[in-house]
C-alpha positions as CSV (number, residue, x, y, z in Angstrom):
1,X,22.3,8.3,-24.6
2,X,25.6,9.8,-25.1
3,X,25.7,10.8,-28.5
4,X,22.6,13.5,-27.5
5,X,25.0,15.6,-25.6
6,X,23.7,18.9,-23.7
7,X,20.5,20.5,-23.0
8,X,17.2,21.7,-24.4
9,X,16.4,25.2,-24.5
10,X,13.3,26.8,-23.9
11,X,12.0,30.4,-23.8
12,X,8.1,30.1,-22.9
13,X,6.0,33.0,-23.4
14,X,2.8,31.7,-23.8
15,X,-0.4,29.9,-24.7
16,X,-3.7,30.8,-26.7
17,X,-7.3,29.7,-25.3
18,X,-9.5,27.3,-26.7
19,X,-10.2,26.8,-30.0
20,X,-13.9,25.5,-29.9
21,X,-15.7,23.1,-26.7
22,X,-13.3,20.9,-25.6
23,X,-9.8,22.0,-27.2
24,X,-7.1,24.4,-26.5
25,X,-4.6,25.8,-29.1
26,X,-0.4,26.0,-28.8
27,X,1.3,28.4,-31.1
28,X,4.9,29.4,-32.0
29,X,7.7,29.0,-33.4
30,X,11.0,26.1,-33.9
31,X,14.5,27.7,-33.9
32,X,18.1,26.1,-34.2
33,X,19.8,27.1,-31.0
34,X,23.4,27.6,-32.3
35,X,22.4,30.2,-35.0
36,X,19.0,31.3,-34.3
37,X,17.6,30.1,-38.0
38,X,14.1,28.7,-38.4
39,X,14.0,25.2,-38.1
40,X,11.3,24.1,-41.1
41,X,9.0,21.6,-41.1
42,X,9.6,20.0,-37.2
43,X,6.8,18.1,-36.5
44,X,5.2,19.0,-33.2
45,X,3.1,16.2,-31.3
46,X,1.6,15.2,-27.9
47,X,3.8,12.4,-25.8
48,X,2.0,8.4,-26.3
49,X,-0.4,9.8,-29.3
50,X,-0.1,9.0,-33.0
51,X,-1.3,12.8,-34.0
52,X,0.4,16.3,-34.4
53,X,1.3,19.0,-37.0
54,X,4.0,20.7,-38.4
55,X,5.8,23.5,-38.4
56,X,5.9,25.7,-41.6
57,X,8.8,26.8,-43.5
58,X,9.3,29.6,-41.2
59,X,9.4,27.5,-38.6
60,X,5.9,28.5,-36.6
61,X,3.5,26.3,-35.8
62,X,-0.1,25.7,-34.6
63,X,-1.5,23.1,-32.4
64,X,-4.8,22.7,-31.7
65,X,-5.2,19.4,-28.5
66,X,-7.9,18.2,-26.5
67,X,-8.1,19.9,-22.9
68,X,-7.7,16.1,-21.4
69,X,-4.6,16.0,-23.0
70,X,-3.6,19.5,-21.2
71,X,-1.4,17.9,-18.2
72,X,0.5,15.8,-21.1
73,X,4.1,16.8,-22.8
74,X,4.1,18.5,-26.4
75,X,7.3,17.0,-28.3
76,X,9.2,18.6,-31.1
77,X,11.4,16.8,-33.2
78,X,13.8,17.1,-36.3
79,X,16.0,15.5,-38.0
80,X,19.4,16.7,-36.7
81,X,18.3,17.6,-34.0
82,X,17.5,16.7,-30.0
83,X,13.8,16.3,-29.2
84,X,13.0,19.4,-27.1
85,X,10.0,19.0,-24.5
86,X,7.3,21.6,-23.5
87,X,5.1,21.0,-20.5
88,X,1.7,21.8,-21.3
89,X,0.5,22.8,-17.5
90,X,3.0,25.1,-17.7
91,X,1.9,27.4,-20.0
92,X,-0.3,30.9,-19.3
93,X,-2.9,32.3,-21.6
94,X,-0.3,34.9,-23.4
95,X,0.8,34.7,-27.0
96,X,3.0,32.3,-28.4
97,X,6.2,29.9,-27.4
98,X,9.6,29.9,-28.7
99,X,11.1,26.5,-29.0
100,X,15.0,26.6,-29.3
101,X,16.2,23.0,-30.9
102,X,20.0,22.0,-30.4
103,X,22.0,20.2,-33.1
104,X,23.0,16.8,-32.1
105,X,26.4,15.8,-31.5
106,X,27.2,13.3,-34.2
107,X,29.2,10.3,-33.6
108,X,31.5,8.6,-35.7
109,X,31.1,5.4,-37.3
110,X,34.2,2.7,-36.4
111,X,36.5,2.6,-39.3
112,X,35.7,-1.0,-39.1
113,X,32.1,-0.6,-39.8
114,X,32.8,1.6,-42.6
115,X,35.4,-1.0,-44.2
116,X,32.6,-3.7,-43.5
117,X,29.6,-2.2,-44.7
118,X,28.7,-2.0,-48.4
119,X,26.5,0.9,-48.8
120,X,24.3,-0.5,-51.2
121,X,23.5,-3.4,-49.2
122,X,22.9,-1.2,-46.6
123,X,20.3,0.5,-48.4
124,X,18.8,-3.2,-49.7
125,X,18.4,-4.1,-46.5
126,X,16.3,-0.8,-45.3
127,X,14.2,-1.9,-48.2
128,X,13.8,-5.3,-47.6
129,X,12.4,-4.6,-43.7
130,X,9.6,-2.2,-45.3
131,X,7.2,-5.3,-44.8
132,X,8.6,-5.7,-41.0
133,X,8.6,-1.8,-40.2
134,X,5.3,-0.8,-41.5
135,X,2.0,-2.4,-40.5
136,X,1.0,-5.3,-42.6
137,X,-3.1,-4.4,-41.7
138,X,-4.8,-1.1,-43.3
139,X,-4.0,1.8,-41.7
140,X,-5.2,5.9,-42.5
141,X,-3.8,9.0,-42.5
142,X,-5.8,11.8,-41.7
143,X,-3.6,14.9,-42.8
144,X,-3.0,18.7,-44.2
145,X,-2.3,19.6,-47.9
146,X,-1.2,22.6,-49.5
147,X,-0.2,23.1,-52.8
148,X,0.7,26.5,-54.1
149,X,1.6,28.5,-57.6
150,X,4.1,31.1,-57.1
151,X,6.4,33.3,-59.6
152,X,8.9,35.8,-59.4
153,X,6.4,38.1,-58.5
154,X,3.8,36.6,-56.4
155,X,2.0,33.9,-55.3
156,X,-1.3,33.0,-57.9
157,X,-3.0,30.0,-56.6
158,X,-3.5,28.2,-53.2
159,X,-5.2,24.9,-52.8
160,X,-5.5,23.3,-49.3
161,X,-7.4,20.6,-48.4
162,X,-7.8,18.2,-45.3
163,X,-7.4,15.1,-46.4
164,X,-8.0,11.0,-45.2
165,X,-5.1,8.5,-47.2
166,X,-6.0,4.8,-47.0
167,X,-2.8,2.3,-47.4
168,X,-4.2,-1.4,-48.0
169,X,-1.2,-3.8,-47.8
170,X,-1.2,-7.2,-48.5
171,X,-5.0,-6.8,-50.0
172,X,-6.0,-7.9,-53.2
173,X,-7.3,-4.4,-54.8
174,X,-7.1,-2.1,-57.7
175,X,-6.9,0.4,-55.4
176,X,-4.1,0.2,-52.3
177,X,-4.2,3.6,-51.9
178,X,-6.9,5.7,-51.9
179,X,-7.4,9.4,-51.0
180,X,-10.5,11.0,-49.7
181,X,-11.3,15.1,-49.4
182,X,-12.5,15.6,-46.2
183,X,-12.5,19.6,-46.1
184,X,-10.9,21.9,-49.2
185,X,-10.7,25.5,-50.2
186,X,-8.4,27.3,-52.9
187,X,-8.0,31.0,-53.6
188,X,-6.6,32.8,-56.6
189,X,-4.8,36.3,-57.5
190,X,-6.0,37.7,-60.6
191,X,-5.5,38.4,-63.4
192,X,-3.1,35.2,-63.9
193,X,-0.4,35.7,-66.3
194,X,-0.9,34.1,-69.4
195,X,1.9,31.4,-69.8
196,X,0.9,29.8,-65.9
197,X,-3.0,28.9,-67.5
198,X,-3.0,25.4,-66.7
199,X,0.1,25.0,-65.1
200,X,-1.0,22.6,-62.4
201,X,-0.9,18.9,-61.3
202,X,-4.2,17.8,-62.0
203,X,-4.1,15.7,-59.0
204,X,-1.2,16.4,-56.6
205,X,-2.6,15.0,-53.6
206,X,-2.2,11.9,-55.1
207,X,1.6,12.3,-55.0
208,X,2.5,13.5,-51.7
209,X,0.1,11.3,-50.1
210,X,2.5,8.1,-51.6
211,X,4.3,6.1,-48.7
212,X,6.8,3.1,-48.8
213,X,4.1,0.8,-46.8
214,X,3.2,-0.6,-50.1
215,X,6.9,-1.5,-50.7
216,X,9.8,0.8,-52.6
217,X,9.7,4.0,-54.2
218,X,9.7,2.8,-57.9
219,X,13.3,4.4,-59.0
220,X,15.1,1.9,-56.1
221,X,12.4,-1.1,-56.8
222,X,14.3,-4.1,-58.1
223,X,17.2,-4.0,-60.4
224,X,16.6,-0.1,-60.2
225,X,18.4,0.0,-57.3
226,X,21.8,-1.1,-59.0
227,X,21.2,2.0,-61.3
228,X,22.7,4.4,-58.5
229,X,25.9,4.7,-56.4
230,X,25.5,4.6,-52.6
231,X,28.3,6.5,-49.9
232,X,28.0,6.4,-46.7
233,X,29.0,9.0,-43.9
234,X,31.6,8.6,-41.9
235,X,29.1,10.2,-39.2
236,X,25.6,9.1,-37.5
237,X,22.8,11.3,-37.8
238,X,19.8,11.2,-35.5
239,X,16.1,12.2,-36.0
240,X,13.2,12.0,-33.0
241,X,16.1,10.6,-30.5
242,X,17.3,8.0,-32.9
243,X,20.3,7.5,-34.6
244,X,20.5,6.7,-38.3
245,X,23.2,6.7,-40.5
246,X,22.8,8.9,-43.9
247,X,23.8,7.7,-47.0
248,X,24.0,10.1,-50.2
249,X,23.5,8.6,-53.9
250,X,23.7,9.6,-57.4
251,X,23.7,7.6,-61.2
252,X,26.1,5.3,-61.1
253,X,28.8,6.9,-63.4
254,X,28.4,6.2,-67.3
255,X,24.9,4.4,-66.5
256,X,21.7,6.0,-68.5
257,X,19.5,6.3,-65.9
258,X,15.7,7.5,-67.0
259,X,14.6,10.3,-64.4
260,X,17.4,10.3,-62.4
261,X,18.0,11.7,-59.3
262,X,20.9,12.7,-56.2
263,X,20.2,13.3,-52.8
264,X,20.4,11.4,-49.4
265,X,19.0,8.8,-48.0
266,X,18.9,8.2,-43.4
267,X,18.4,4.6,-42.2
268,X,17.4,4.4,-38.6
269,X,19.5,2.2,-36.7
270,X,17.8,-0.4,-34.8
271,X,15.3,-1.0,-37.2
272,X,16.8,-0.3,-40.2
273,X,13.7,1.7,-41.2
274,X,14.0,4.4,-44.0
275,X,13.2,7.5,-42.1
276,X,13.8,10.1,-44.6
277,X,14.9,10.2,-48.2
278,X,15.8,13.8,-50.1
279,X,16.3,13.9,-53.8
280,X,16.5,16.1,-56.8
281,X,16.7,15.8,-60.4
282,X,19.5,15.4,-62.2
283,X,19.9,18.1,-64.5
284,X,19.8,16.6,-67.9
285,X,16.7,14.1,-66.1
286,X,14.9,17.4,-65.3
287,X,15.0,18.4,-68.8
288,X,13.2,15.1,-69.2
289,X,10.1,15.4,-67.4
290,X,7.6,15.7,-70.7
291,X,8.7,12.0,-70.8
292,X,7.5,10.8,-67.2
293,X,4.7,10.5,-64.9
294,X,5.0,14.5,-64.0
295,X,4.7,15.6,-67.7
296,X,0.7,15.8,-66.0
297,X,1.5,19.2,-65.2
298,X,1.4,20.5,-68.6
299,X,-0.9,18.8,-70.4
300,X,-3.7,21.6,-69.6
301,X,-1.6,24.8,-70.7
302,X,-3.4,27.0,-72.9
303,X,-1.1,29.3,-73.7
304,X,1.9,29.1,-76.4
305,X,4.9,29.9,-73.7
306,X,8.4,27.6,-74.2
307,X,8.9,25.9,-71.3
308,X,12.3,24.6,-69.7
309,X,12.1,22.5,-66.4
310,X,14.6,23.9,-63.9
311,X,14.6,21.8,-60.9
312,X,12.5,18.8,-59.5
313,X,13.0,18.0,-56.0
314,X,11.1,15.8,-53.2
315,X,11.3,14.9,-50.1
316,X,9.5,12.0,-47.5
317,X,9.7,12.2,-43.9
318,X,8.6,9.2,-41.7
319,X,8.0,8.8,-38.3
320,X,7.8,5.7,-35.6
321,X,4.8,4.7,-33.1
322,X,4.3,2.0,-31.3
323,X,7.3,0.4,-33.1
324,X,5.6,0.8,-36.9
325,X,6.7,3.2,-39.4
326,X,4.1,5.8,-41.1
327,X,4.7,8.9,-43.7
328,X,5.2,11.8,-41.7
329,X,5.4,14.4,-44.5
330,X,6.1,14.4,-48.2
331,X,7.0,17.4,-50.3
332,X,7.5,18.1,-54.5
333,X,9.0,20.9,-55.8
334,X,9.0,21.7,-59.8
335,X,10.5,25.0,-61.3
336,X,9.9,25.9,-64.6
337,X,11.1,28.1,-67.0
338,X,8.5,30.0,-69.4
339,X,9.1,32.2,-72.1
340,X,6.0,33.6,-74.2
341,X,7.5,35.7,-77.7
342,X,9.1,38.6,-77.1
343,X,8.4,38.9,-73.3
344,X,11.1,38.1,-71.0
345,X,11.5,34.3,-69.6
346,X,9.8,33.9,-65.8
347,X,9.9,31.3,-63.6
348,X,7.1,29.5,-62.1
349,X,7.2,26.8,-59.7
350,X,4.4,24.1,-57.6
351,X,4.6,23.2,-54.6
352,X,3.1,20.1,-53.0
353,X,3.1,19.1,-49.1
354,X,1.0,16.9,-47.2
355,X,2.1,16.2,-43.8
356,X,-0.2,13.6,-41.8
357,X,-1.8,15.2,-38.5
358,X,-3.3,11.7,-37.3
359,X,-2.3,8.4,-37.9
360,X,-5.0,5.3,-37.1
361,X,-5.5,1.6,-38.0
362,X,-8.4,1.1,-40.5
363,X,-11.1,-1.4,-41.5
364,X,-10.3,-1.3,-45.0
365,X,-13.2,1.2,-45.4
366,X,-12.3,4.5,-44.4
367,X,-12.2,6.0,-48.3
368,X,-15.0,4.3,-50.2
369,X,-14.1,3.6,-54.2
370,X,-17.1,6.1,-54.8
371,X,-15.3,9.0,-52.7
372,X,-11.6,9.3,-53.8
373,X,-10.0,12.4,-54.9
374,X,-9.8,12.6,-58.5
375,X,-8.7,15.9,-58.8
376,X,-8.0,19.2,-57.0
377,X,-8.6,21.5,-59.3
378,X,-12.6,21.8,-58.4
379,X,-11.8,22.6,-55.1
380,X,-14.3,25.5,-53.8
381,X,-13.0,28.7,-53.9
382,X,-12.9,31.6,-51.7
383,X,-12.4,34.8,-51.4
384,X,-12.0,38.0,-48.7
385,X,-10.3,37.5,-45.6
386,X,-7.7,34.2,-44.9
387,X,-9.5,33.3,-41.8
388,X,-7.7,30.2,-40.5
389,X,-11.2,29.0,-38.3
390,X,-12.0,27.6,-41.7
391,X,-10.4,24.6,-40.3
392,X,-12.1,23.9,-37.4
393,X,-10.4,21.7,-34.7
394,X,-8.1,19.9,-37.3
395,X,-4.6,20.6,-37.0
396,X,-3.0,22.6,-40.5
397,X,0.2,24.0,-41.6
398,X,0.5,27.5,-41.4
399,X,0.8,29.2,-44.7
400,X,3.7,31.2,-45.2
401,X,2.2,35.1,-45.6
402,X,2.4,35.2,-49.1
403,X,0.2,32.0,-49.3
404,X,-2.9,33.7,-47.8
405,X,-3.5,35.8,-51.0
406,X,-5.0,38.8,-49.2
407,X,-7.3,40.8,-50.9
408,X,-6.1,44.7,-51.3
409,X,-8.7,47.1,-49.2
């Protein structure tokens, strides 16, 4: 393919041993070869399986494999960016990898396509071929979620939680999505400040684990998607050694549009699947929140603090195998502003990310009625030592440092 011009780059320094009977353990870290920046969240997989992890926000990574799978290729993709390869066989029993990403060359549309193509209809069609790109039988995602509570200061809360997400298209049920804790742990910093009691998404697993294989996000289902303004760029974009075009949108101008939001939008293609789609509040929709489906978040505070929502922001990556479409990762952001009497404001803010670490076809009975997730606020907690075995053979997300909460000696 000619639009992936160049090489990959590699710098190979090493390999940890097994993690328990029967698996071995990759670790390192995803950089952009033109600046040497941390490429964040890359997802990092094994060549022909439907499994991996991701890479952090710092770009590092863990990946725990079977040792049958230790002659295969290890695959590491982002959008904008060429798929680099790592040759399991050749790694020794040292530390860690580097893994140097480069950019993609991006080609530009014909001015003929661009005077042709209405970008809404574009984006109608993408919609449209959900039904076609995703599988029409159940399918489950086993996967990692972490949500933390941080301020200006420090970080206060950490839940993470292994988690199994059942999507049941085209079946009759109550139910056509249904979560199920598998393995979960939070950990606290203490004494929390007074304004943040309750500040939390009763269930935020819920969220992130959402996927288009049930059809549209709601703010482009039906005539919602004549509420925003489409543009598209004049250049292709690629993601996992695919082109896709990218499209930003906004409120159409003048329009009153309830929880609005900007951002972009990348189409693959071939398929015409939606592979990723960015957004962020609007600033007058943010200031909205009490009056949607987030205003959750606050209905548990106990203290008196004013509070002003700054920024809400998501994000949902997906991913192709065997020719079907399946969430890769989702992420929500939401900043708040408090301010408690006299005291000076602070700022607050949740994060929620679940990125899928296997993806299977189901029965229809992988998550029971009688086992899903109502809430992760019971999760057990623990203390002393972050101690990452916790998690077994599944494959996590590193936390960032100031996610492990260590406990002062």
């Amino acid at each position: 393919m000619k639009w992936f011009l160049g090489t990959f780059f590699l710098v190979l320094s090493g390999i940890n041993g097994s993690v328990a009977q029967g698996y071995q353990q990759i670790k390192g870290q995803i950089t952009d070869h033109s600046t040497g920046k941390p490429v964040e969240f890359a997802y990092v997989s094994i060549s022909g399986k439907a499994w991996g992890t991701l890479a952090n926000a710092e770009g590092r990574f863990l990946l725990k494999y079977p040792k049958i799978d230790a002659q295969k290729e290890m695959l590491v993709s982002a959008a904008g960016y060429r798929n680099s390869v790592v040759l399991l066989r050749d790694l020794k029993a040292v530390d860690s990898i580097a893994v140097h990403l480069n950019p993609i060359v991006r080609p530009e549309l014909p001015v003929s396509f661009r005077r042709q193509t209405d970008a809404r209809i574009l984006v109608f069609s993408a919609l449209k071929s959900i039904p076609t790109n995703f599988q029409a039988t159940p399918t489950v995602l086993t996967g990692f979620y972490r949500e933390t509570l941080s301020s200006d200061t420090a970080c206060w809360n950490v839940r993470e939680a292994i988690l199994k997400a059942e999507k049941l298209p085209n079946v009759q049920t109550e139910l056509p999505e249904k979560v199920k804790l598998v393995k979960g742990r939070q950990r606290e910093r203490k004494p929390l400040p007074r304004a943040l009691e309750g500040y939390a998404f009763p269930n935020g697993a819920a969220i992130v684990t959402r996927s288009m294989d049930l059809g549209p996000p709601d703010y482009f289902d039906g005539d919602h998607l004549n509420d925003y303004a489409f543009r598209l760029d004049s250049l292709l974009t690629g993601c996992d050694d695919r082109l896709a075009y990218r499209l930003e949108f906004e409120p159409v101008a003048g329009r009153r549009v309830r929880a609005a939001r900007k951002g972009e939008i990348l189409i693959d293609t071939a398929s015409r699947a939606i592979v990723r789609i960015a957004y962020e509040f609007t600033p007058e929709a943010a200031g909205e929140v009490l009056k949607t489906n987030l205003k959750s978040v606050f209905d548990n505070l106990t203290g008196r603090a004013k509070k002003e929502v700054q920024r809400v922001a998501g994000r949902s990556q997906y991913r192709q195998f065997n020719g079907k479409w399946y969430l890769q990762d989702s992420r929500l952001e939401l900043e708040t502003r408090f301010t408690l009497g006299n005291q000076t404001p602070s700022t607050a803010s949740i994060h929620l990310h679940f990125g899928t670490t296997e993806y299977a076809k189901s029965n229809g009975q992988a998550v029971k009625e009688t086992e899903v997730l109502l809430t992760t606020e019971n999760l057990p907690k623990q203390g002393g030592h972050y101690d990452d075995r916790y998690w077994g053979n599944f494959n996590t997300i590193l936390p960032l440092e100031a996610e492990r909460l260590q406990e002062k000696k």
